[in-house]
NUKEMI-847070 format. One record per residue (C-alpha): residue number from 0; residue in one letter; x, y, z negated. Coordinates in Angstrom, 2 decimals. Example, Ala and Ser with C-alpha at 12.3 -4.5 7.8 and 13.67 -1.06 7.14 Angstrom:
REM residues 2
   n res      px      py      pz
   0   A   12.30   -4.50   -7.80
   1   S   13.67   -1.06   -7.14
***
This chain:
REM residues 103
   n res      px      py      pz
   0   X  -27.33  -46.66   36.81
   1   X  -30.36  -47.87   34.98
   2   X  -30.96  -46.40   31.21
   3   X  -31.73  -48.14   28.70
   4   X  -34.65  -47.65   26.76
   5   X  -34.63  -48.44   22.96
   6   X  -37.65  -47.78   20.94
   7   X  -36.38  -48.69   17.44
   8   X  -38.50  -49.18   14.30
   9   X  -36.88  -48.77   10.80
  10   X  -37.54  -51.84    8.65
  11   X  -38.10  -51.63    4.93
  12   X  -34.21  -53.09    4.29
  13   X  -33.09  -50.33    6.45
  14   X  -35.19  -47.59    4.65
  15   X  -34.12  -49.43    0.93
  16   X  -30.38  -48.76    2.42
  17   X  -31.12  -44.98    3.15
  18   X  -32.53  -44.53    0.10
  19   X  -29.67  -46.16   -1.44
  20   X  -27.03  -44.00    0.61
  21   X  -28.72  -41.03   -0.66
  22   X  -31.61  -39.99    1.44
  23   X  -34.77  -39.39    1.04
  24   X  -38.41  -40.64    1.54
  25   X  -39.12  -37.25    3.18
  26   X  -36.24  -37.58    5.68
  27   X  -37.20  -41.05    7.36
  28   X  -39.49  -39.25    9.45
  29   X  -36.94  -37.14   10.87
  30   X  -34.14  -40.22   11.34
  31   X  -37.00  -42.65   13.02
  32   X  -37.36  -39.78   15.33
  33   X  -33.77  -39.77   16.01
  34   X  -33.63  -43.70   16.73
  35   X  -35.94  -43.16   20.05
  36   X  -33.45  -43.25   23.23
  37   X  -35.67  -39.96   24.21
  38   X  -33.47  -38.24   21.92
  39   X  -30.15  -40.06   20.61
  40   X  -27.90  -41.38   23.25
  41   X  -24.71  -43.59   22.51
  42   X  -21.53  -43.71   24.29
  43   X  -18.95  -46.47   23.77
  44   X  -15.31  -45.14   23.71
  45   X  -12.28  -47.98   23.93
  46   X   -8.98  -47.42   22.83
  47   X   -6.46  -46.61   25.53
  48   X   -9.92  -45.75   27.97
  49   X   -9.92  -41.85   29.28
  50   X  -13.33  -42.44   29.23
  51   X  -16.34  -43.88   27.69
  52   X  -19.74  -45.44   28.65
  53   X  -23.03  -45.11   27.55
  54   X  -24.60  -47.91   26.06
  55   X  -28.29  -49.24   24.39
  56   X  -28.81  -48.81   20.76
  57   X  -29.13  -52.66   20.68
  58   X  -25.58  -52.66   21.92
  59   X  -24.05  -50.14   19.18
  60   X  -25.95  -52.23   16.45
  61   X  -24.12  -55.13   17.50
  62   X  -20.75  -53.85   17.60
  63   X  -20.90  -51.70   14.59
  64   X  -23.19  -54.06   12.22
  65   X  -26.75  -52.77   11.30
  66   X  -24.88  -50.64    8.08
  67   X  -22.94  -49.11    9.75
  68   X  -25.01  -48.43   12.72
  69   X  -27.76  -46.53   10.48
  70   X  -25.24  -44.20    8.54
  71   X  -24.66  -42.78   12.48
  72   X  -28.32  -42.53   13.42
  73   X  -29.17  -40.80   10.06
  74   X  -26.42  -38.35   10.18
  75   X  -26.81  -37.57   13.89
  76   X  -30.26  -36.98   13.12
  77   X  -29.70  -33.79   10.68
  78   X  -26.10  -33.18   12.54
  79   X  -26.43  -33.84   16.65
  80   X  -23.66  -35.92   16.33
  81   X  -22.20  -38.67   14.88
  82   X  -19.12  -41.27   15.71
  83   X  -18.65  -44.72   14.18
  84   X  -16.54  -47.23   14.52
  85   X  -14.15  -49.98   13.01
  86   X  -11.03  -49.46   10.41
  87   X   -8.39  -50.55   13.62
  88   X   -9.87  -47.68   15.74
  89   X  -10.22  -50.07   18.92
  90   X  -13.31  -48.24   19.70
  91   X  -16.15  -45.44   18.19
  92   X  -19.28  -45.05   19.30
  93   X  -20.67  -41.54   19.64
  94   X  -24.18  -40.93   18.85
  95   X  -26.04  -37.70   20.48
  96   X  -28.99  -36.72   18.91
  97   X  -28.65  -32.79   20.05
  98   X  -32.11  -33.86   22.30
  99   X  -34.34  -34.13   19.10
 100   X  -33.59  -30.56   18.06
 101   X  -34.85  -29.32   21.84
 102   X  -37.94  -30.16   21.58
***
């Protein structure tokens, strides 16, 4: 299976909308970190499917919207963990970030 490799940059809108949910200038560091696929890895989980797959970060952006996409990434980056996904639970996406507090 080939990996993806994602290599995200924040963008000033998506740093505006961190500062807006709360965090801080300090902290981008720490959640641009968390956006390389060296450390965070996502994992699509369907409803009714025992188990889930791993996908790009390019692919969880698109299902979960951009928003919603970067609350996950900035709480798996303090947390090692976080899971999104729509109001009619037909699927979450797990992020794993537990890599960026290895190294």
């Amino acid at each position: 299976m080939r990996k993806e490799k994602s290599d995200l940059t924040l963008t000033e809108k998506d740093k505006a909308d961190l500062l807006e949910m709360g965090f801080l200038e300090d902290d981008f560091r720490q959640i641009q970190d968390a956006t390389l696929s060296k450390y965070t890895s996502y994992t699509l989980h369907e409803k009714g499917s025992k188990h889930g797959k791993r996908i790009s970060c390019e692919e969880a952006i698109r299902l979960l919207g951009r928003w919603t996409w970067l609350t996950g990434i900035a709480r798996s980056a303090f947390h090692y963990s976080a899971c999104r996904g729509p109001d009619d639970g037909s699927f979450f996406v797990l992020f794993d970030s537990s890599r960026l507090f290895k190294d």
